[in-house]
N, C-alpha and C positions, 0 to 999 in steps of 0.2 A: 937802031933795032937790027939793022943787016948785022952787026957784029956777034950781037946774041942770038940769033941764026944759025949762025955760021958756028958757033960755040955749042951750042944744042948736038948739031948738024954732025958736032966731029964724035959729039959726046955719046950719040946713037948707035954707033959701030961697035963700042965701047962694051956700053951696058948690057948691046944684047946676050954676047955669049957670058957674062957674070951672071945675069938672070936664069938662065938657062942652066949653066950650074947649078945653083942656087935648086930650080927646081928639081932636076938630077935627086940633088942631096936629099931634101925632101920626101922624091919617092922612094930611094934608099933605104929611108930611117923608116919608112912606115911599110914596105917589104918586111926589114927584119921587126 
């Protein structure tokens, strides 16, 4: 289980500024 953890763990860093993009775009499309 420590392995998938640690895999999660790296995967966190990752996801959050794609999400946050993500939401970015969102409020974008619904501005215009």
């Amino acid at each position: 289980m420590e392995d998938v953890e640690k895999h999660y763990m790296s995967l966190v860093p990752r996801a959050v500024p794609i999400t946050s993009n993500l939401a970015m775009v969102m409020l974008r499309r619904l501005q215009v």
